[in-house]
C-alpha positions as a LaTeX table, in Angstrom:
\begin{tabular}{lrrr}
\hline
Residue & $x$ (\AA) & $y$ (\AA) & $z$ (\AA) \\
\hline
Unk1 & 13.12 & 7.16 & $-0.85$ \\
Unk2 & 12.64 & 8.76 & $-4.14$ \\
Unk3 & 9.68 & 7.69 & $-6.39$ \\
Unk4 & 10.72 & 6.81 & $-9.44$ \\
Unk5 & 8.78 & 8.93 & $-12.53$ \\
Unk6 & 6.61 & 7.23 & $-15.08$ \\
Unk7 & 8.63 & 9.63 & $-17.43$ \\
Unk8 & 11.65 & 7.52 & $-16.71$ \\
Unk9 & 10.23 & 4.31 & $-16.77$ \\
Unk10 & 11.78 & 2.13 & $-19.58$ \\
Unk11 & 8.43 & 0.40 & $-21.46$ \\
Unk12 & 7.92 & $-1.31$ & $-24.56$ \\
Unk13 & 10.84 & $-0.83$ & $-27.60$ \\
Unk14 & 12.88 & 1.02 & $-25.18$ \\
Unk15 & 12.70 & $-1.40$ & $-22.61$ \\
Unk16 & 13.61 & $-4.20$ & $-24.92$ \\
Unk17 & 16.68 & $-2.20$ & $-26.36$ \\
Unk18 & 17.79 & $-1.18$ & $-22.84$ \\
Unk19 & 17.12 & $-4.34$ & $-20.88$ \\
Unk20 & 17.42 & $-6.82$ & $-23.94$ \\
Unk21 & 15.03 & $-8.67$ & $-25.84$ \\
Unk22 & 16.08 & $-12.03$ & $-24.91$ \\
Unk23 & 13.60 & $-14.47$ & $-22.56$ \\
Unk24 & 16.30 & $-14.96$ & $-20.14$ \\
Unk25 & 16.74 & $-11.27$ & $-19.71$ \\
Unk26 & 13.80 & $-10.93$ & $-18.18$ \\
Unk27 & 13.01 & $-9.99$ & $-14.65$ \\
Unk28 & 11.97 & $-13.17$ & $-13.52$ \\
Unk29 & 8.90 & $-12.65$ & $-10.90$ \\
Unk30 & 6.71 & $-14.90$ & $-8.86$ \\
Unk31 & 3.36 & $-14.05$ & $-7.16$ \\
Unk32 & 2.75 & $-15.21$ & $-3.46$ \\
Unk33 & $-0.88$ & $-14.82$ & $-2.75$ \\
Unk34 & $-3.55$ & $-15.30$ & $-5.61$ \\
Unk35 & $-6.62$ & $-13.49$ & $-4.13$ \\
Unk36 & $-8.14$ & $-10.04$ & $-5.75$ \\
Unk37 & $-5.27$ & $-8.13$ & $-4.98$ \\
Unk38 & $-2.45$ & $-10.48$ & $-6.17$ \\
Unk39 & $-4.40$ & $-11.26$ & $-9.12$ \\
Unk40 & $-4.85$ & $-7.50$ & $-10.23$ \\
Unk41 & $-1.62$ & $-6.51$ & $-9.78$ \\
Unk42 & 0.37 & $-9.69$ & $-10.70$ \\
Unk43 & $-1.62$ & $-9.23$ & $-13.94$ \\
Unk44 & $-0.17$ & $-5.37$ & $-14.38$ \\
Unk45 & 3.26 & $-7.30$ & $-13.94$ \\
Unk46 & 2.56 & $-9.84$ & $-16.30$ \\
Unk47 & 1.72 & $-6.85$ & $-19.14$ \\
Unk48 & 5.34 & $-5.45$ & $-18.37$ \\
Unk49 & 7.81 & $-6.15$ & $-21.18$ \\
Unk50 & 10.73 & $-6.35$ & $-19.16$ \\
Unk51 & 9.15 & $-9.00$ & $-16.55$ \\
Unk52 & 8.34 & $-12.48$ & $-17.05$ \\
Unk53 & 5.87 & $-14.25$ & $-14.57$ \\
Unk54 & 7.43 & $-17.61$ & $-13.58$ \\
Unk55 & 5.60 & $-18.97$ & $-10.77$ \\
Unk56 & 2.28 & $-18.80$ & $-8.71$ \\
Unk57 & 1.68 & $-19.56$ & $-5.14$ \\
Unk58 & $-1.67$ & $-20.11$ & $-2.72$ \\
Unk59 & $-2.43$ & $-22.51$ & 0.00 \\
Unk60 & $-5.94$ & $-22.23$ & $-1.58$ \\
Unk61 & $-6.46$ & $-24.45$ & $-4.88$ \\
Unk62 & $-9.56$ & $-22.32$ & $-6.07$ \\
Unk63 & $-6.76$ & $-19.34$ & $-5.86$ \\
Unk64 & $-4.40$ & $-20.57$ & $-8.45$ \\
Unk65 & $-6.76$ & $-21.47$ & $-10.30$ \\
Unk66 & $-8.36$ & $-18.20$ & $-10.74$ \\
Unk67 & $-5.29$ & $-16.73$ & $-10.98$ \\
Unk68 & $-4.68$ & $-19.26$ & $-14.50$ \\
Unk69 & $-7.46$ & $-17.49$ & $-15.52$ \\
Unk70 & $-7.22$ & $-14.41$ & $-14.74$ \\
Unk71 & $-3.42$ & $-13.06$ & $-14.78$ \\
Unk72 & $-1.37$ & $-13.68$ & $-18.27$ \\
Unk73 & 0.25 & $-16.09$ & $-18.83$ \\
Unk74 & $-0.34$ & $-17.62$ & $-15.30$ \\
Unk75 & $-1.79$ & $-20.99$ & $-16.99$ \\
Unk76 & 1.82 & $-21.48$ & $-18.78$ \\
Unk77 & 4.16 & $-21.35$ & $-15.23$ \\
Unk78 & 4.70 & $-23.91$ & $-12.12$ \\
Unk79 & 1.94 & $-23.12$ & $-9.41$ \\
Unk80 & 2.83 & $-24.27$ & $-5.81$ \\
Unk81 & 1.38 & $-24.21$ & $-2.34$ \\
Unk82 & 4.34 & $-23.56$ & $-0.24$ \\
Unk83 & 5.72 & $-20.09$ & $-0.59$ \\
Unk84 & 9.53 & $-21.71$ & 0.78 \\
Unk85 & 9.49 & $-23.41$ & $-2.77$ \\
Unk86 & 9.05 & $-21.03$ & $-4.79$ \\
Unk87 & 11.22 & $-18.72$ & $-2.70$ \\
Unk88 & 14.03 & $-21.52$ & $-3.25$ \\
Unk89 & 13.90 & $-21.29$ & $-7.00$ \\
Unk90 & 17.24 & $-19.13$ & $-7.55$ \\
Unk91 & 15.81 & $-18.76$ & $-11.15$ \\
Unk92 & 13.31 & $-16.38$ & $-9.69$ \\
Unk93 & 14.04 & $-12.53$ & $-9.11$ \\
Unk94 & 11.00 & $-10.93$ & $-7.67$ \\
Unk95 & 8.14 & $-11.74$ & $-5.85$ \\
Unk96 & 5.12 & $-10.34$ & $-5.51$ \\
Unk97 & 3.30 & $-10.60$ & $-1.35$ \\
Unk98 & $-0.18$ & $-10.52$ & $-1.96$ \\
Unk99 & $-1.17$ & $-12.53$ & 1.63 \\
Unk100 & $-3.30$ & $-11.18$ & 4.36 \\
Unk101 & $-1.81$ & $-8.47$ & 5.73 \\
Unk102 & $-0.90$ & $-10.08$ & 9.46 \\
Unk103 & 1.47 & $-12.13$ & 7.24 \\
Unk104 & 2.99 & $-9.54$ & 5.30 \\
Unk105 & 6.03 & $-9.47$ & 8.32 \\
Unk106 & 7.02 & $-13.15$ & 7.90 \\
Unk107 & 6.24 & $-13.23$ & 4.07 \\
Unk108 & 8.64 & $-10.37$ & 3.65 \\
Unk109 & 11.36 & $-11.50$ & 5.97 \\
Unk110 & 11.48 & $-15.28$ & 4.09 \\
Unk111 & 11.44 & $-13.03$ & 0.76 \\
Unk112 & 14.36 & $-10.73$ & 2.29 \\
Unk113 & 16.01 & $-13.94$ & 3.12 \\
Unk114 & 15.63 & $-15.40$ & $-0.14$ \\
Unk115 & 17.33 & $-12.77$ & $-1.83$ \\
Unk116 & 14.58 & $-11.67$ & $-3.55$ \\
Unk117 & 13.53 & $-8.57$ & $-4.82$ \\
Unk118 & 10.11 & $-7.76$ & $-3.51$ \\
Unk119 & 6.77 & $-5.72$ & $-4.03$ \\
Unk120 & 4.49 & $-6.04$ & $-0.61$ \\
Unk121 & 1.20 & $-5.15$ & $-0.67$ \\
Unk122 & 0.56 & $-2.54$ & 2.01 \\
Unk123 & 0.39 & $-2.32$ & 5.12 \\
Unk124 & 3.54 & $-3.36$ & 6.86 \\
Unk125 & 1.46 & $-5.48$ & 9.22 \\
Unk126 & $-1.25$ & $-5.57$ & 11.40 \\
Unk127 & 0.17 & $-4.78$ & 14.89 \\
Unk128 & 3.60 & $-2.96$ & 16.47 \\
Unk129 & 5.45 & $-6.24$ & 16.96 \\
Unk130 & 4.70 & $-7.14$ & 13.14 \\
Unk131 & 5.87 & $-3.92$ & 12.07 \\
Unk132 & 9.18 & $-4.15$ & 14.14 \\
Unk133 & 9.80 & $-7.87$ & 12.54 \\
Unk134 & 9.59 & $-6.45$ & 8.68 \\
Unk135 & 11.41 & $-3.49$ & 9.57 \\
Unk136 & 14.30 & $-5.56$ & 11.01 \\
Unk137 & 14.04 & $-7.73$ & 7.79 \\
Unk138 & 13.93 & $-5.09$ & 5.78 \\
Unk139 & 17.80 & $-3.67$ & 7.68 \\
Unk140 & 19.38 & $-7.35$ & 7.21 \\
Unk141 & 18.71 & $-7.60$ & 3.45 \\
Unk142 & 20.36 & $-7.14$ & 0.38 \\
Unk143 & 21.53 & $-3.52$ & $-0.33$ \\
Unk144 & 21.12 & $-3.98$ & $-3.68$ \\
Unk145 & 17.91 & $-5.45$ & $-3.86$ \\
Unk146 & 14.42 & $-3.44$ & $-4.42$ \\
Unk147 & 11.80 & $-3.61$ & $-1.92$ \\
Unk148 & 8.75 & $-1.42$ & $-2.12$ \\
Unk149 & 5.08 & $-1.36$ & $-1.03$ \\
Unk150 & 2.10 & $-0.74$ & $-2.25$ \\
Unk151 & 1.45 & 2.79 & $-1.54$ \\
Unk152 & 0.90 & 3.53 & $-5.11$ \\
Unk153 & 0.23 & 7.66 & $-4.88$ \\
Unk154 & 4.12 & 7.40 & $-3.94$ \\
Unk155 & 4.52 & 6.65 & $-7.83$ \\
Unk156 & 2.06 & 8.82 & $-9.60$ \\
Unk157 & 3.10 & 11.26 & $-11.50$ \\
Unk158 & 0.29 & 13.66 & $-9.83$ \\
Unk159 & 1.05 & 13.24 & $-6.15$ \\
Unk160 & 4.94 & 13.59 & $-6.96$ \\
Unk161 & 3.80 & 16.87 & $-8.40$ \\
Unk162 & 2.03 & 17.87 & $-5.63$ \\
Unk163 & 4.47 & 17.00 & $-3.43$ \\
Unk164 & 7.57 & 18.91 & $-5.18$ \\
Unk165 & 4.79 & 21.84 & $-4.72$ \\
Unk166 & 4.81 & 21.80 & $-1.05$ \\
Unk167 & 8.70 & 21.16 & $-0.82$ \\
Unk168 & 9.44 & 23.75 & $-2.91$ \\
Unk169 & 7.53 & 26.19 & $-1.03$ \\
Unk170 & 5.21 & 27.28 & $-3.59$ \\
Unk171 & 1.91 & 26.36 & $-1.36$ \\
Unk172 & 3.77 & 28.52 & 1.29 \\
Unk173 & 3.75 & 27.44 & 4.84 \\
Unk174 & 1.86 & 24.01 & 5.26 \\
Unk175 & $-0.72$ & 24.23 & 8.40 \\
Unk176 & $-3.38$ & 21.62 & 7.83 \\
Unk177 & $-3.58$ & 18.19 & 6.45 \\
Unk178 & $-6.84$ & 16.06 & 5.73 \\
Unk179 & $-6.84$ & 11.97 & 4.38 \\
Unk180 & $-10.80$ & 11.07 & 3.59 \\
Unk181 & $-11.27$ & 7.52 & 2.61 \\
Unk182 & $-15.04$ & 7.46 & 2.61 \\
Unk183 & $-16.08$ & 3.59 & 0.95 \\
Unk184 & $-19.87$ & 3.77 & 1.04 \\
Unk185 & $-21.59$ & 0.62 & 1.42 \\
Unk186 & $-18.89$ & $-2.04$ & 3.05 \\
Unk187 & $-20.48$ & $-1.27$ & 6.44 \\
Unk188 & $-23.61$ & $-2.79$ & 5.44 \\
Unk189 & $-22.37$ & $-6.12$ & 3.85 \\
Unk190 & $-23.97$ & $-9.84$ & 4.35 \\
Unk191 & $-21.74$ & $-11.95$ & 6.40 \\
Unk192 & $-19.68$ & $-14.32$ & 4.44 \\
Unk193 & $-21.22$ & $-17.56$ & 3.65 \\
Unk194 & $-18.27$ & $-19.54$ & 5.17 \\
Unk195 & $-19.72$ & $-22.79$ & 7.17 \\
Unk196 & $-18.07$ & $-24.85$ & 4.48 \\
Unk197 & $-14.60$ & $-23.96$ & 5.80 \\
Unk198 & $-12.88$ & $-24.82$ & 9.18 \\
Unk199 & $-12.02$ & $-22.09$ & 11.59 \\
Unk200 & $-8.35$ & $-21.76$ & 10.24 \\
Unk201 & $-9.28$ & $-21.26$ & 7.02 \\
Unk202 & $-12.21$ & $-19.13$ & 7.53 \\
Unk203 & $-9.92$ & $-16.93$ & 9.45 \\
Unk204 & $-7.35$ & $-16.83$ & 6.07 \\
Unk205 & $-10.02$ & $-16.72$ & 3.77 \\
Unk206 & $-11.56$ & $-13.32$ & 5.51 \\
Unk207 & $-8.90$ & $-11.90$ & 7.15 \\
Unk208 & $-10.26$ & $-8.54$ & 6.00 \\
Unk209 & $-13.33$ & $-8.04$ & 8.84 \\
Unk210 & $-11.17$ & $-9.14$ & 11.79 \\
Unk211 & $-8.35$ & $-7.10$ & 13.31 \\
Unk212 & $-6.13$ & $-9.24$ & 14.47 \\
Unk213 & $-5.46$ & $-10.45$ & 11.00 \\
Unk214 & $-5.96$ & $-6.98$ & 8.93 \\
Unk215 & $-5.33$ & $-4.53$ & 11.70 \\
Unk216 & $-8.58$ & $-2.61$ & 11.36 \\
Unk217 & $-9.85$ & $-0.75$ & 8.72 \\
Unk218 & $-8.16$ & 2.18 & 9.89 \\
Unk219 & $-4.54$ & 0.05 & 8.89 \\
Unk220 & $-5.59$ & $-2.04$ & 5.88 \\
Unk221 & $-7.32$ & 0.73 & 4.50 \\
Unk222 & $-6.80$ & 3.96 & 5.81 \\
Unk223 & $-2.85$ & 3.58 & 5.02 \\
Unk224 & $-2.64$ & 5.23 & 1.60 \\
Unk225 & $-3.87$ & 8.53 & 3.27 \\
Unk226 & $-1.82$ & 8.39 & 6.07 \\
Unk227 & 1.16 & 7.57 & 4.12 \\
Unk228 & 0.28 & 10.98 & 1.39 \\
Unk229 & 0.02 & 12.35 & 5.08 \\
Unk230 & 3.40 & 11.74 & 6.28 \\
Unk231 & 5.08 & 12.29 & 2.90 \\
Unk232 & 3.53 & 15.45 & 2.62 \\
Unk233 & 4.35 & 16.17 & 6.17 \\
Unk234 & 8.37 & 15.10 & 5.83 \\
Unk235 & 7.93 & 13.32 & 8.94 \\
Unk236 & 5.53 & 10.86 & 11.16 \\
Unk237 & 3.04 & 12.02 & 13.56 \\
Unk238 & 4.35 & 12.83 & 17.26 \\
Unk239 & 0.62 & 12.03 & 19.13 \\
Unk240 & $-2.72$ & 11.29 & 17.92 \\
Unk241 & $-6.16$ & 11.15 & 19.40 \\
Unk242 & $-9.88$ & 10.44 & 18.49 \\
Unk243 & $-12.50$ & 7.95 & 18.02 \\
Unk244 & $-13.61$ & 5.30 & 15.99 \\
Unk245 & $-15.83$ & 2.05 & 16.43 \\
Unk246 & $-18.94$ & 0.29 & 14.58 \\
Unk247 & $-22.32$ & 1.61 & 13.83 \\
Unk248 & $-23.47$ & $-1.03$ & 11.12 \\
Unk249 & $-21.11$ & $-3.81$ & 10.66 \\
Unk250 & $-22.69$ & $-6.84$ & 12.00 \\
Unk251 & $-19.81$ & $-9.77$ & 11.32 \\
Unk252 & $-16.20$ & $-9.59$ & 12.21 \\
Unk253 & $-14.59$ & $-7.09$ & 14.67 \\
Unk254 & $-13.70$ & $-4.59$ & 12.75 \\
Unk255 & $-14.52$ & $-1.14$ & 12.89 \\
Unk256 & $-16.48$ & 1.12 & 10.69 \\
Unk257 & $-15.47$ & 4.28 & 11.52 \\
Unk258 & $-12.60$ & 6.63 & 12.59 \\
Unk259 & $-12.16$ & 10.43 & 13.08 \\
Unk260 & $-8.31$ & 10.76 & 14.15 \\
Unk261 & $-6.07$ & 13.74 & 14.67 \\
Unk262 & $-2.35$ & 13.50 & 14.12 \\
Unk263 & $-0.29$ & 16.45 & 15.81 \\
Unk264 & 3.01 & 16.51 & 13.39 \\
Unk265 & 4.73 & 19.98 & 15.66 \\
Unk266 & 5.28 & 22.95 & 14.76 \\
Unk267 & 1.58 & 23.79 & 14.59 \\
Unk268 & 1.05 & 20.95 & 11.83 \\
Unk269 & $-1.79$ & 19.30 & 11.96 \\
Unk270 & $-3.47$ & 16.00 & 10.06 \\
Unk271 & $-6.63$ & 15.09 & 10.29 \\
Unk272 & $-8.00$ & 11.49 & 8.90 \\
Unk273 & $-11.70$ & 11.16 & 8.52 \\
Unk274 & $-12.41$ & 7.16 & 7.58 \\
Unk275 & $-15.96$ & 5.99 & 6.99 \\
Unk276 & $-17.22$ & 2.85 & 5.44 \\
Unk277 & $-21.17$ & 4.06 & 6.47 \\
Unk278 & $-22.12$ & 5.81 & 3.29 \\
Unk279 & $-24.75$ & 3.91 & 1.40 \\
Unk280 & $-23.29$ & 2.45 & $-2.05$ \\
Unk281 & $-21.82$ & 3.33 & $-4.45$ \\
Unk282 & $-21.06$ & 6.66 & $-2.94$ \\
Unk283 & $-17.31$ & 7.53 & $-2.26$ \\
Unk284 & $-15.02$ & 10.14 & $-1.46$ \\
Unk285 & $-11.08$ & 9.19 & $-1.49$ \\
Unk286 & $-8.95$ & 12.27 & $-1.36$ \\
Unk287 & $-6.50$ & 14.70 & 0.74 \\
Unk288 & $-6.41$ & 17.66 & 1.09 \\
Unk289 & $-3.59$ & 20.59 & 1.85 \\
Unk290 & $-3.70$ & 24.04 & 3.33 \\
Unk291 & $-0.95$ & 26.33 & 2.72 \\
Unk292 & $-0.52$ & 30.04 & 3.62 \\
Unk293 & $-0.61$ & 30.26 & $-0.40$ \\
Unk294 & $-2.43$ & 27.79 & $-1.84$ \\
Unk295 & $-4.85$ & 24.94 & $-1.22$ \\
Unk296 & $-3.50$ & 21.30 & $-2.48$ \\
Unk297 & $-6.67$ & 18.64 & $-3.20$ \\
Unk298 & $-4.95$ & 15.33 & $-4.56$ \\
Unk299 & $-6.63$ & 11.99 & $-5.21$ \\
Unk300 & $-5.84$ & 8.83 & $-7.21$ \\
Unk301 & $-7.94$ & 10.01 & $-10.67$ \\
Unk302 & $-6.61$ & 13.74 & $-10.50$ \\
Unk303 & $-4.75$ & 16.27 & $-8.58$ \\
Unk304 & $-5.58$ & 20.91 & $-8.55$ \\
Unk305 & $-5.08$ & 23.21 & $-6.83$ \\
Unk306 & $-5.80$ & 26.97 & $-5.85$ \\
Unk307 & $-3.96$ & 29.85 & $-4.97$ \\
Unk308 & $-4.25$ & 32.47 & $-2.42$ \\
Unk309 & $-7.08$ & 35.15 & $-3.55$ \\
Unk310 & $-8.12$ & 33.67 & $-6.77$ \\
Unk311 & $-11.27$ & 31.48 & $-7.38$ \\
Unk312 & $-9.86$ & 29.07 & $-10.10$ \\
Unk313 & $-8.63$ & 25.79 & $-9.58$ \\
Unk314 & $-5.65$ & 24.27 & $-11.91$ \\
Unk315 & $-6.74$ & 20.79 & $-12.20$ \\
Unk316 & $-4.50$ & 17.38 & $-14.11$ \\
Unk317 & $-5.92$ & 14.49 & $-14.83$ \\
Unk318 & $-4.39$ & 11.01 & $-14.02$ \\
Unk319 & $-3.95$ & 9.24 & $-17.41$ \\
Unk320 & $-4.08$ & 6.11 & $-15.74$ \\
Unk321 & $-4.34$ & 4.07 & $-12.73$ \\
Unk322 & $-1.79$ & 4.74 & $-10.42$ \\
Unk323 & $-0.82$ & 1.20 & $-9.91$ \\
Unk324 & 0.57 & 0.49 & $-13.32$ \\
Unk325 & 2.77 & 3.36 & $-12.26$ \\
Unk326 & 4.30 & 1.56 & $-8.96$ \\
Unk327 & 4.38 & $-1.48$ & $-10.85$ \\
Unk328 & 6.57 & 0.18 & $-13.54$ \\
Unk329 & 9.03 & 1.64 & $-10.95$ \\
Unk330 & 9.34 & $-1.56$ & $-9.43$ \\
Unk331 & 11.10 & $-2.96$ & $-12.43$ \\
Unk332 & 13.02 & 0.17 & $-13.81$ \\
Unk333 & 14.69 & 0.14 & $-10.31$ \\
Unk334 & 15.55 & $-3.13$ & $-11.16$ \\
Unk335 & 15.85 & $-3.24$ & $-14.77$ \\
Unk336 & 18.56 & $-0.05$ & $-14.34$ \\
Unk337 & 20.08 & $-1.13$ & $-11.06$ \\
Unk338 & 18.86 & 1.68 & $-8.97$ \\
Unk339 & 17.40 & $-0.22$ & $-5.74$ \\
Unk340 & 14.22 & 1.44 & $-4.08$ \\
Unk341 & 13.98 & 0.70 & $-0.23$ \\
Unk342 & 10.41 & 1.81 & 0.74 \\
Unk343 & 10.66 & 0.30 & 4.55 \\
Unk344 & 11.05 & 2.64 & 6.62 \\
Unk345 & 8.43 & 5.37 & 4.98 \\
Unk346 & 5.99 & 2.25 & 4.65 \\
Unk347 & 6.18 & 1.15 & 8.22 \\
Unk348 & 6.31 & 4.64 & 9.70 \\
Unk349 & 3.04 & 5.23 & 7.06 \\
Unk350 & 1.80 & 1.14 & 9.36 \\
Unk351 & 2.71 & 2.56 & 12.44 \\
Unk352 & 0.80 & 5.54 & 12.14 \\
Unk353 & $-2.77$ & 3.46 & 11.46 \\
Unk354 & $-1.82$ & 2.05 & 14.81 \\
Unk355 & $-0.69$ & 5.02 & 16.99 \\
Unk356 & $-4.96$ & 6.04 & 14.86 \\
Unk357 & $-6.70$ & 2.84 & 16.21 \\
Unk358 & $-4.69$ & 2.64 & 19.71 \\
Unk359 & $-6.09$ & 6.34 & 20.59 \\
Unk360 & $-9.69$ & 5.70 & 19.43 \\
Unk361 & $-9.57$ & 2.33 & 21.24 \\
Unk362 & $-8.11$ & 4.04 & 24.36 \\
Unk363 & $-10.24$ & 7.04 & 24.44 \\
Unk364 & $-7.24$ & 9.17 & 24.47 \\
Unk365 & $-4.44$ & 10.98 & 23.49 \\
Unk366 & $-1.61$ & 8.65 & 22.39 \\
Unk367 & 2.17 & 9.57 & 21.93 \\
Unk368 & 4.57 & 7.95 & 19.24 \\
Unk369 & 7.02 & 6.86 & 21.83 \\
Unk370 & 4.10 & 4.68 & 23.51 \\
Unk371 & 2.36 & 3.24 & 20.34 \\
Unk372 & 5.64 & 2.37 & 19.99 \\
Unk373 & 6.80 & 0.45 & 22.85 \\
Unk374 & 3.53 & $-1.33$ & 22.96 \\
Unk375 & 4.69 & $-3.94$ & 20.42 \\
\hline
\end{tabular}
């Protein structure tokens, strides 16, 4: 997959004199899933001027109507409860999956199936056999139809930099890798005040602190690192091994946790250190790269770097968030007929939480081959 560059991205004038200015040129789009995440990106979709937001779905009432609130323009379209209708409305073009992310396989094979175009939040799923199921969606649809996730550094214009850094040898040879995702504070939250709500929809409502339905934190979290990882890398891990488990959360069964080494061959090696035990507001989110010629630090707000004997670091600044950038890809691939297919690297990226969390749950080493046949 090749990330599309914010320098080609057709906005504003351009995109109405490429793409036409007429309503009905529009990439129609539809948001399935109203909670934070759907609401903070569908509204980044909303501000694009080639896209036009048609329709809003939740099984939730208090969703949509945030979401009328909250996202442009939301108040204006047809809201509806059942994802199958609005993935029936031919008028539609693109959907945005904002669900839990144990539902991300089925959402995305109904929107695959629907002829959609589609933008999944990440991860891929929350086990092996969920994985498998969006990856075999993902091979039956549409050829010319874009489907990405939401591994945003993918788009920004600072990670692709980095990247082309490493290809093109200029950081010389690659030895170590390191993802920290450091979230101070979530470790120590209350417990949801959720006696109101039946078991089912407690268990939709906070999918997030129970693995089953969000695969860890190690999956639902940990995944943007380990995806910089593998992209970095060229290829997914061949074993991994380490520990993880809880020290302070008291609700759910997540874990808090994880310390994970990923063996890539050839002497490669990635290391993922994942904490959510810091006290608030203190956080660390970054990777870091060690060449034979330079050092490589990247993160979503900036990305330097250092080379061999000198004690200066070149250092760019992000000039944004890095979502607008995804979300501007999404539609230039569509807007200019160029389909993006993100499913493999973004359920190898899944996968590779897993192979994580099955060797710290394990106690041991565990290979690709049988993370993979578990599922």
């Amino acid at each position: 997959m090749k990330a599309i560059s914010r320098r080609s991205a057709l906005t504003g004038i351009a995109a109405a004199t490429a793409f036409g200015s007429k309503a009905n040129s529009a990439v129609n789009f539809g948001i399935i899933g109203t909670g934070e995440r759907g609401r903070v990106v569908g509204s980044m979709m909303a501000r694009d001027a080639r896209a036009r937001l048609t329709a809003i779905c939740d099984i939730f009432p208090d969703r949509l109507d945030l979401a009328k609130t909250q996202v442009p323009g939301a108040d204006d379209v047809k809201s509806y409860e059942d994802l199958r209708e609005l993935l029936a409305q031919r008028s539609i073009d693109a959907v945005l999956i904002a669900t839990p992310v144990f539902l991300h396989p089925e959402h995305f094979e109904l929107a695959v199936k629907g002829g959609k175009h589609i933008y999944c939040e990440k991860p891929a799923g929350a086990d092996v056999a969920g994985v498998k199921r969006l990856m075999q969606a993902g091979a039956a649809a549409d050829a010319s139809k874009t489907l990405v996730f939401g591994f945003q550094q993918r788009f920004s214009p600072e990670y692709i930099a980095a990247e082309k850094m490493i290809r093109g040898g200029l950081a010389g040879e690659l030895k170590q890798m390191m993802s920290y995702w450091i979230w101070g504070g979530n470790a120590f939250a209350a417990a949801p005040k959720s006696s109101r709500y039946d078991p089912r929809e407690r268990r939709l409502r906070y999918w997030n602190v129970n693995r089953d339905t969000s695969g860890d934190i190690i999956v639902e979290q940990d995944c943007h690192g380990l995806d910089v990882l593998n992209w970095f890398a060229g290829s997914h891990p061949v074993s991994a091994a380490g520990t993880g488990g809880r020290s302070a959360r008291t609700f759910g069964d997540n874990s808090d946790h994880f310390e994970i080494t990923y063996e890539y061959g050839g002497g490669l090696k990635g290391t993922l250190l994942a904490s959510q035990l810091a006290p608030a507001p203190y956080a660390d989110v970054k990777e870091l790269f060690f060449g034979t010629k330079r050092v490589i630090e990247t993160t979503r707000t900036y990305f330097r770097w250092m080379e061999a004997g000198k004690r200066d670091w070149h250092r760019t600044e992000s000039k944004r968030e890095i979502s607008i950038d995804a979300v501007e890809a999404f539609f230039t691939s569509i807007v200019e007929k160029r389909p993006v297919n993100m499913v493999r690297s973004s359920a190898e990226s899944t996968l590779t939480a897993i192979l994580g969390r099955m060797a710290a749950g394990l106690g041991r080493p565990v290979t690709w081959d049988e993370m993979w046949k578990s599922g």
